[in-house]
Phi, psi and omega in degrees: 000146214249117134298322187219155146239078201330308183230176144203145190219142171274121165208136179277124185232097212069245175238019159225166166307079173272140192256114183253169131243140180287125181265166178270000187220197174222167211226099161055218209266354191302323194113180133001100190282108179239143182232152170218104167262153158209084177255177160275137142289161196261005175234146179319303166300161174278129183255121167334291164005287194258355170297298200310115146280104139355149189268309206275001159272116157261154187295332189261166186293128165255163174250165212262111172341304203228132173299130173322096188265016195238118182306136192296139205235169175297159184293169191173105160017263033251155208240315208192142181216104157330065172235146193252341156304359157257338187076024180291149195191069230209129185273168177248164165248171174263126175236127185235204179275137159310169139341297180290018173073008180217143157332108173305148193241140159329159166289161240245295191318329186219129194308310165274113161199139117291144223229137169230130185287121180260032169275333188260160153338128143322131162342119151104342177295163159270129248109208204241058165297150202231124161239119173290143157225139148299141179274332177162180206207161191289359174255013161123155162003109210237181201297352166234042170312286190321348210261035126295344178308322194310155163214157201304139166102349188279151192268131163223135187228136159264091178275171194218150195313333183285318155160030181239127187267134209250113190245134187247149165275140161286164188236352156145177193236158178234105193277152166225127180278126190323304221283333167244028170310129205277068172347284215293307183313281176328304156282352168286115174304140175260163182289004192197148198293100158258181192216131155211148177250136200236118178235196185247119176222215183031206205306151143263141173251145194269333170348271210283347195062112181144124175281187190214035151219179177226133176276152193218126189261124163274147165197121170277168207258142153235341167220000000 
């Protein structure tokens, strides 16, 4: 569990936004809980696509219907991330810290990729997995456009480096605005194996290039 989150500071990296926060404890073997969304619009203009936020994305954090009851599976890679109410269908990288102290994002160039941060828990451990996506990029619609769409019950499956798939429920979405983004809530390990998945939506400012909330998907394991 995270005690704290002292700060989050905006630094720029490259042609994107990183938003870092600092953790106040260590999380396992990770080190210093560093977290990062950034995404690009893919264009000078605004793509319609990702401004538009659901009236049903609220500011607070959802929760899980029913306590989670599906037992914490071993640690394991995760390889590929499933969701099939989108039709996703997208291999992963390992992503650790930059030079500069904030997490590293998928490459920009390639649209289906995804990213799990390996500061967090493996898909399916007991805790907090953390997956990054681009919402999108100039040259077009990247592997979590779709995920303000999601809605409770719908499925994301992980597979993992052991040959075993780790299936989460969504339990519901979150708008964040970057600049107060709520670290300790988001990131903070939990008592039973969750997931979040995290892109870039709502307003753009064309200034900075950068959109300015990040959508957060929660999802707990059922199988």
């Amino acid at each position: 569990m995270h005690d704290r989150f002292p700060r989050t500071t905006l630094r720029r990296s490259g042609r994107c936004w990183v938003i870092v926060a600092v953790a106040g404890s260590v999380i396992a073997a990770a080190g210093a809980f560093l977290i990062t969304h950034a995404l690009l619009a893919r264009s000078p203009g605004l793509p319609a696509g990702a401004l538009v936020i659901p009236a049903n994305i609220g500011t607070a954090a959802p929760t899980p219907a029913a306590p989670p009851a599906a037992a914490p599976l071993a640690a394991s890679v995760p390889t590929r991330i499933e969701i099939p109410s989108l039709g996703v269908s997208a291999p992963m990288m390992t992503l650790g810290l930059g030079d500069n102290g904030a997490v590293q994002v998928p490459p920009l160039e390639n649209h289906n990729l995804a990213g799990w941060y390996q500061g967090s828990v493996t898909p399916g451990e007991r805790g907090t997995s953390v997956i990054l996506g681009h919402v999108d990029s100039y040259t077009g619609e990247s592997v979590f456009f779709g995920l303000k769409t999601l809605r409770a019950g719908n499925r994301v499956e992980v597979v993992r480096a052991d040959g075993s798939t780790a299936v989460f429920a969504v339990d519901g979405a979150q708008k964040v605005v970057k600049s107060t983004f709520p670290a300790q809530t988001i990131y903070a390990n939990t008592t039973y194996p969750s997931l979040r998945l995290i892109t870039c939506g709502g307003p753009f400012d064309k200034a900075d290039g950068q959109y300015l909330d990040n959508i957060v998907v929660y999802a707990h394991l059922i199988a």
